[in-house]
C-alpha distance (Angstrom), angle and dihedral (degrees) to the residues before:
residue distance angle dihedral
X1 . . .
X2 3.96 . .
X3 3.63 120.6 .
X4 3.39 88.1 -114.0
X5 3.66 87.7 62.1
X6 4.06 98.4 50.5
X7 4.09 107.3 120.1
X8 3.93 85.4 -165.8
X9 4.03 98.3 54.1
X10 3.45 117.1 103.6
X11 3.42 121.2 -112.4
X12 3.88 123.8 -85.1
X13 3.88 123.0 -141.4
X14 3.98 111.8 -156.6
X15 4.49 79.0 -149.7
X16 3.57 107.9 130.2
X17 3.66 105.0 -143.1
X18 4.19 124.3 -124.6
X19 3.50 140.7 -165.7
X20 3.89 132.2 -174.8
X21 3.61 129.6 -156.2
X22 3.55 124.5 -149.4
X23 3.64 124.0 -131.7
X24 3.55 136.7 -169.7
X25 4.30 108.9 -13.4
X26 3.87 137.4 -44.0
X27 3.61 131.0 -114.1
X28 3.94 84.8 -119.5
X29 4.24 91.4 60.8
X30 3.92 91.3 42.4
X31 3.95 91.9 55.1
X32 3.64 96.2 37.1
X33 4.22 73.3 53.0
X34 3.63 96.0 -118.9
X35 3.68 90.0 115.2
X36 4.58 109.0 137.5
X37 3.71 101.9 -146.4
X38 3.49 112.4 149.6
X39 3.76 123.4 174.6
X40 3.65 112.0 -147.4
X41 3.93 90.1 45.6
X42 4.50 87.2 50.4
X43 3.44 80.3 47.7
X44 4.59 99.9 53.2
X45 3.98 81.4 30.0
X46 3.70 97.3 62.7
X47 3.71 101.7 27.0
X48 3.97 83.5 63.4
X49 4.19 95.2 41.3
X50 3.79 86.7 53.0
X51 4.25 79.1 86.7
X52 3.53 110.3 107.9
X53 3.57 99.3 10.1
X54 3.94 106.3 71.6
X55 3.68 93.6 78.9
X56 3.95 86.2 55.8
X57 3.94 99.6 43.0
X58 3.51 97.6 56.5
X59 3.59 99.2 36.8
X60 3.65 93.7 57.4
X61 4.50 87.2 38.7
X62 4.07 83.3 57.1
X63 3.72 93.2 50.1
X64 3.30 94.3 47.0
X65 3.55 93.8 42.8
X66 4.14 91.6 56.3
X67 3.79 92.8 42.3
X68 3.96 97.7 54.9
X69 3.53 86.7 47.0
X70 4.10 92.7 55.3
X71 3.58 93.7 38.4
X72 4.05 90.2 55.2
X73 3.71 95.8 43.0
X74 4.00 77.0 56.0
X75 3.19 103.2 51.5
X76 3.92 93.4 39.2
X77 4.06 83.6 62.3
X78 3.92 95.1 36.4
X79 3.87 91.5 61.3
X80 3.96 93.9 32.4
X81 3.62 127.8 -134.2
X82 3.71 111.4 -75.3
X83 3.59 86.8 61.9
X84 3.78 104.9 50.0
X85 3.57 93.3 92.7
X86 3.54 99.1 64.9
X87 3.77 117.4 6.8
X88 4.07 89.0 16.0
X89 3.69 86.5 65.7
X90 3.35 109.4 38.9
X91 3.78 92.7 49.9
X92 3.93 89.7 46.3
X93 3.31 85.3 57.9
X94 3.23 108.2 51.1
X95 3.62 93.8 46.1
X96 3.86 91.9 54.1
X97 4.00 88.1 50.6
X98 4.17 85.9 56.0
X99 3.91 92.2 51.8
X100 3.68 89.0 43.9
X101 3.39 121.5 49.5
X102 3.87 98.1 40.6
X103 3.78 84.1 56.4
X104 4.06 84.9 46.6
X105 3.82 83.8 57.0
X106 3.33 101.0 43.8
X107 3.86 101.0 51.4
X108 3.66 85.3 41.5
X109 4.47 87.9 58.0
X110 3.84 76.0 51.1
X111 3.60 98.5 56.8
X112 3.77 91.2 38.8
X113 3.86 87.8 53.7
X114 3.83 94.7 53.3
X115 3.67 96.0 52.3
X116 3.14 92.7 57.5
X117 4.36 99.9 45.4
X118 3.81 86.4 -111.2
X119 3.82 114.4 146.0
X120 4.12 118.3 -85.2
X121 3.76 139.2 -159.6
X122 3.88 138.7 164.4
X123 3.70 94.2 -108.8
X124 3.88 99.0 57.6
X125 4.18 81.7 73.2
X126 4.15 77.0 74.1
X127 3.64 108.2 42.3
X128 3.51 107.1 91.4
X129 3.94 95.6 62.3
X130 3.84 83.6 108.3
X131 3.67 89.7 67.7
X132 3.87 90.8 53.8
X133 3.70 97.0 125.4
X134 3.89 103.3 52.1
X135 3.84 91.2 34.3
X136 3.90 91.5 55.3
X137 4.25 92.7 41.5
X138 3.96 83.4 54.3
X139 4.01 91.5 48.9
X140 4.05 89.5 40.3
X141 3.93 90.4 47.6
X142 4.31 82.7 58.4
X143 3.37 97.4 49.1
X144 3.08 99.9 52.4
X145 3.77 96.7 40.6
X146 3.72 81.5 51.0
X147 3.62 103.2 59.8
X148 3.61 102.8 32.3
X149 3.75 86.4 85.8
X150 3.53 106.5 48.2
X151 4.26 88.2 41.5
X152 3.54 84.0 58.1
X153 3.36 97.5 53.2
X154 3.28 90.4 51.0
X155 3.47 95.5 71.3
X156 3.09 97.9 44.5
X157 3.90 86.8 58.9
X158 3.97 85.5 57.0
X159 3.51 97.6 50.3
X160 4.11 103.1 42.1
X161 4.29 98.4 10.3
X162 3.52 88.6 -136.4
X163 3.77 102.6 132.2
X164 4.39 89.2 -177.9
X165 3.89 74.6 89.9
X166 3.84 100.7 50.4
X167 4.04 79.7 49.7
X168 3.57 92.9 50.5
X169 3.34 94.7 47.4
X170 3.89 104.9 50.2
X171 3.96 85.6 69.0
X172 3.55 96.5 80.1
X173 4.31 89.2 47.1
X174 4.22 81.9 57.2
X175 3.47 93.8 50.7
X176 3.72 90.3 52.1
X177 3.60 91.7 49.6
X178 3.90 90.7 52.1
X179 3.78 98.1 36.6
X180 3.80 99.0 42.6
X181 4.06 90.7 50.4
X182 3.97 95.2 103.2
X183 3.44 94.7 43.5
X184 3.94 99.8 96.6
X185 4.12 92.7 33.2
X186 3.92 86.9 59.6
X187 3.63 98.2 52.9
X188 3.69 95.3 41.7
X189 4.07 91.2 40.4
X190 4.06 96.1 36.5
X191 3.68 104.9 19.0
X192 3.78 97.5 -121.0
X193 3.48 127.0 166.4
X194 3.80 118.8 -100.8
X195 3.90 103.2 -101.6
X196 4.26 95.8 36.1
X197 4.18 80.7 49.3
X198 3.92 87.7 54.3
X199 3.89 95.9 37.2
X200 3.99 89.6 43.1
X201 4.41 90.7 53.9
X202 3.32 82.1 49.3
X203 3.72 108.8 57.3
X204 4.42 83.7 34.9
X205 3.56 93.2 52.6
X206 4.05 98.8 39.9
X207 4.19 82.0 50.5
X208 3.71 91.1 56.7
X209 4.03 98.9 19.9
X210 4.52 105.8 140.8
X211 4.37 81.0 43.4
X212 3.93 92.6 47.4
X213 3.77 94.7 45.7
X214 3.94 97.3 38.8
X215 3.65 89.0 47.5
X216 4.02 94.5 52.8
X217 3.90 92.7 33.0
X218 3.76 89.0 57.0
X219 3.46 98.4 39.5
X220 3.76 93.6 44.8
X221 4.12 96.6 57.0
X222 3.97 88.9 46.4
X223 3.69 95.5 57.4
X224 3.54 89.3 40.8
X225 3.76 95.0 52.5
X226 3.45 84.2 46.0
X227 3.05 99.2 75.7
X228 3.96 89.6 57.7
X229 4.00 86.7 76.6
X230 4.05 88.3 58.7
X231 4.35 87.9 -135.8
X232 3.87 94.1 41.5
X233 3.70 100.3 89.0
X234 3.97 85.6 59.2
X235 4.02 82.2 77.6
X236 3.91 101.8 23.2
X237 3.49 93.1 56.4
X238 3.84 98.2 51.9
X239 3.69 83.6 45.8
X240 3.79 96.7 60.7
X241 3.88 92.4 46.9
X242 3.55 89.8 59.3
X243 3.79 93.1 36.5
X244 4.44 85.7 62.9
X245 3.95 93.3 30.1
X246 4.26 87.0 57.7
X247 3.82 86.8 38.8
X248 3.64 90.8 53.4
X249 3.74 92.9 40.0
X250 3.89 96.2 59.0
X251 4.05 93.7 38.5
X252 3.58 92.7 48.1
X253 4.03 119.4 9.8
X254 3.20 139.1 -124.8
X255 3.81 123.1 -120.1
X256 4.08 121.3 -170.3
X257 4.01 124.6 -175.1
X258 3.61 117.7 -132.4
């Protein structure tokens, strides 16, 4: 008699069993404002994370880089010059937004991943062109919220030339710019739809708001100085990916099946 066959052998189940392990926080701890994000140890943590990864970040920046500029030349010819003010531009655009923010996601994943110890390679920078649509209606949805503001106060400025409201007025764009910055890494990273995404970086980032902004501000004006020192930005920018990817990490979590 087979094994197969046995009447007394306890039953087999062809289940492959998983585990996850949690790393960094959870979007429940951050709003019940429990959330452990602080700045000088995001800063030490990503400056040494940034090993291993440098080569990969600004490889995949420089190929980027080169390809936006071919596919604009492109599409500057494509539509032909008379148009390029309006319809030139607009399409431009918009085709530079769908080569970039995938990319922006994808590198971002790769960050994520080497916080954590998780496995990374120079194509993962690419992966998340499949998500083009969602992750472009997320970045379109800032924009927009982003200027509304400041074209408003422009107006304003033409109709009263008081530019104390143009001032006031670009406050609200910056808080969409700080507030909206998990938005694409949590429907990339947790597969949320577009508006709980934007709704969810919201309600993180407001929990944790003077550590979010002091954490991009900083990180922002040392890759851009960076670049000052011609090789610099081969560090800096590294740095700054790790900088949001450990941000993100502690305001959100990170969960990986084993």
């Amino acid at each position: 008699m087979s094994e197969t066959d046995d009447p007394y052998r306890a039953p087999q189940s062809n289940v492959t069993e998983t585990s996850s392990e949690q790393f960094g926080g959870s979007i429940e701890n951050t709003l019940s404002g429990n959330a452990d994000l602080d700045i000088g140890a995001v800063f030490s943590e990503a400056w040494e994370k940034t090993k291993g990864i440098k080569g990969y970040v600004v490889g995949g920046g420089i190929l980027l880089y080169l390809a936006v500029i071919i596919v604009t030349i492109t599409v500057a010819v494509l539509v032909g010059a008379e148009q390029q003010s309006i319809v030139g531009t607009l399409v431009g655009q918009l085709v530079v937004m769908m080569m970039i923010y995938p990319f922006i996601a994808g590198v971002f994943l790769l960050g994520l991943h080497q916080s954590v110890g998780m496995p990374v390679s120079f194509a993962q920078q690419f992966n998340q062109y499949g998500m083009m649509l969602p992750i472009l209606g997320i970045a379109l949805i800032q924009t927009v919220a982003s200027l509304i503001f400041p074209m408003l106060g422009m107006l304003l400025v033409q109709s009263s030339g008081s530019f104390i409201l143009f001032a006031i007025l670009l406050l609200p764009s910056i808080y969409v710019a700080f507030a909206f910055a998990l938005a694409i890494p949590l429907k990339v990273e947790k597969k949320m739809g577009v508006v709980e995404s934007i709704t969810t970086s919201v309600q993180l980032v407001n929990k944790k708001f003077f550590s979010v902004v002091v954490l991009a501000l900083v990180s922002s004006i040392v890759a851009g100085l960076s670049f000052i020192t011609i090789i610099g930005w081969i560090w800096a920018i590294p740095w700054m990916l790790m900088v949001f990817a450990i941000t993100y990490r502690q305001l959100a979590g990170v969960s990986t099946a084993t």
